[in-house]
C-alpha positions, 0 to 999 in steps of 0.5 A: 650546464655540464662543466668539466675543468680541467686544472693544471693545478688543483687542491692540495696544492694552494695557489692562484689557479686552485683558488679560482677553481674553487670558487668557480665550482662554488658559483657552478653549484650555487647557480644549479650547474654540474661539473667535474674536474681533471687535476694532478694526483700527488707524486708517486710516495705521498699519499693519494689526494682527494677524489672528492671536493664538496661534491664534486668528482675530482678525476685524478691524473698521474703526476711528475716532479720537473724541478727545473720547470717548477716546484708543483706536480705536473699532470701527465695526460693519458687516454683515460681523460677521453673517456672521462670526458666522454662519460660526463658529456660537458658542454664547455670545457674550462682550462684553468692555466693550461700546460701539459694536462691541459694540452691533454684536456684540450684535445680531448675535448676538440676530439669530441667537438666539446667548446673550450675556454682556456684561462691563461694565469701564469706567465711562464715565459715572462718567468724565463725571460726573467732569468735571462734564457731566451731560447726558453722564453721563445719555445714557451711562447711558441708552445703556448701560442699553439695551445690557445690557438686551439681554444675557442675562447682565451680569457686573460685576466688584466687588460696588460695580459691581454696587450701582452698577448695579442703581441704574441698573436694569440687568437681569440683573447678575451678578459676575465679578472679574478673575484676577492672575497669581500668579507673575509678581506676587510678592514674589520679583520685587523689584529690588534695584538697582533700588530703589538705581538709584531710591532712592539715599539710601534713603527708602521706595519709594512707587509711583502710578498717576496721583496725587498725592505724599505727602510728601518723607520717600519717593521717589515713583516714578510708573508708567504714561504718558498726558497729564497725564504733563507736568503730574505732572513739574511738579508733583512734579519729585523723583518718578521717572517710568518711563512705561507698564511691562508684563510682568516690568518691571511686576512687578519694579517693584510688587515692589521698592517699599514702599507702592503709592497709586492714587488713581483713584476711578472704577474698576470693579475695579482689577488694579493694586492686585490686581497689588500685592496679590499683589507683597506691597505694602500699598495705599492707594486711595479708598473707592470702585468696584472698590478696595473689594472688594480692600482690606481696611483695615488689614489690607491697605491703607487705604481713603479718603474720596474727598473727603479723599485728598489730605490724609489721604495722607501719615498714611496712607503713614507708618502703612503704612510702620511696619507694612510686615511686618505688611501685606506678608504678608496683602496676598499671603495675600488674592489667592491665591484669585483666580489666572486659572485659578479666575476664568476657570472662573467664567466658564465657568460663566456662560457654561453659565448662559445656554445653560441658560436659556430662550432669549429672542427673536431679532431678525428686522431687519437691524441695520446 
């Protein structure tokens, strides 16, 4: 099979959506299929990102800042994606968060009468209802309704992505979950000069992505960067900060901790609480979006009300803490199923899904 993915954002950059790309094109090698890719380049004045990534041709397309809309490079789409397209000749398209390229990738491919799966990871809208400007939040629908619709196959990642979704009227919603590398995450990665080096006097280890404290009874320690980093310190001037850790640091990291808090309510699956899932941590997370599908309250963590997480943290970080070896164990035991290999086979499936299907028309006009 002959894949092209078309990412809305790719390496460099690390994030969810270029994570999944990577390990999809580790899986598309390693079970004997081709594929190219279509991402970003770096913004005007930095240097040009790679044209290559473990063998496979990245095609580059030029990129804009929009720092009201988000702190990544936007690919622009441009006519040369048509012809890179047609001079690989894929059989499916993979549209990994579709937006502006991915607008672009995606006709280009219904010019071609290519089959596309568009993976739908970031919840931008939620995002804009967020900050409370419903005018945003209808367009983005509104657009990314539109999208999708010109998908043969939408893949959400969570059965609430997918209720969230068909509310929308987004046709065709299929689901795809994400993988968790099983061996790099596990409870055998845990630090132990590294919990001393953060936790001196030996309070619990109490892990956040982007949140709020529990109390002063735990050593808060806050993983991952971004711009409310400075308000965070001040808020919480004990905590330890150790800016955006990857690979084995991230993992000794979740590993060599306690209890793992993500407070983000807007997220379409989550692989930081899957991440801590298979390090053995029991997690806290609102009772919304992705979170719901991994979680398994009081079996694996605890599950929220969005509205009171703040007050209900700090009861609900000592329930953990108490029963830490009860919850260890059977947060490892529910992601042992979901290694990348099993997840990317599902895709692959998805992907023969829409090839078997009756094709839908082409579109004859130029695109861009």
């Amino acid at each position: 099979m002959r894949v092209a993915i078309v990412a809305e954002s790719f390496l460099p950059q690390v994030n969810g959506v270029s994570n999944s790309v990577v390990r999809v094109l580790e899986h598309l090698r390693r079970t004997g299929h081709q594929a190219i890719v279509i991402a970003p380049d770096n913004p005007a004045g930095e240097p040009r990102a790679d044209r290559l990534h473990d063998g496979v041709w990245v095609h580059r397309a030029p990129s804009r800042m929009f720092p009201k809309v988000t702190t990544l490079p936007l690919g622009v789409p441009t006519p040369k994606m048509l012809r890179v397209l047609r001079g690989f000749d894929p059989d499916v398209v993979h549209l990994a968060s579709p937006a502006l390229l991915g607008y672009g990738g995606m006709l280009a491919a219904r010019r071609l009468g290519v089959p596309t799966v568009a993976v739908y990871q970031t919840d931008v809208p939620g995002f804009a209802a967020s900050y409370g400007i419903p005018m945003t939040t209808r367009a983005a629908w509104a657009w990314f309704r539109h999208l999708h619709s010109l998908a043969d196959r939408t893949l959400a990642p969570s059965t609430p992505t997918m209720e969230v979704l068909a509310a929308q009227r987004f046709p065709r919603v299929h689901r795809w979950a994400r993988g968790v590398d099983l061996i790099r995450f596990a409870p055998s990665a845990c630090d132990e000069v590294l919990r001393r080096r953060w936790s001196p006097h030996g309070k619990p280890l109490d892990v956040l992505f982007r949140g709020e404290a529990a109390d002063d009874s735990v050593q808060v320690v806050v993983v991952g960067d971004g711009i409310d980093r400075v308000k965070l310190q001040s808020a919480m001037p004990t905590a330890v900060f150790t800016g955006a850790l990857y690979g084995s640091a991230l993992a000794a990291a979740y590993a060599s901790m306690d209890v793992f808090v993500h407070p983000g309510e807007h997220e379409t699956f989550c692989q930081v609480v899957q991440e801590a899932l298979a390090s053995g941590l029991p997690v806290i997370a609102p009772d919304a979006g992705g979170p719901r599908d991994l979680v398994t309250p009081y079996r694996t963590g605890l599950l929220l009300p969005v509205g009171q997480f703040e007050a209900q943290l700090p009861n609900a970080v000592a329930h953990l803490l108490q029963q830490r070896r009860r919850y260890a164990p059977a947060a490892r035991r529910s992601v042992l199923g979901r290694s990348w290999p099993v997840i990317c086979d599902e895709l692959l499936g998805h992907y023969e899904a829409v090839l078997a299907a009756p094709a839908r028309p082409s579109l004859t006009r130029r695109y861009a």
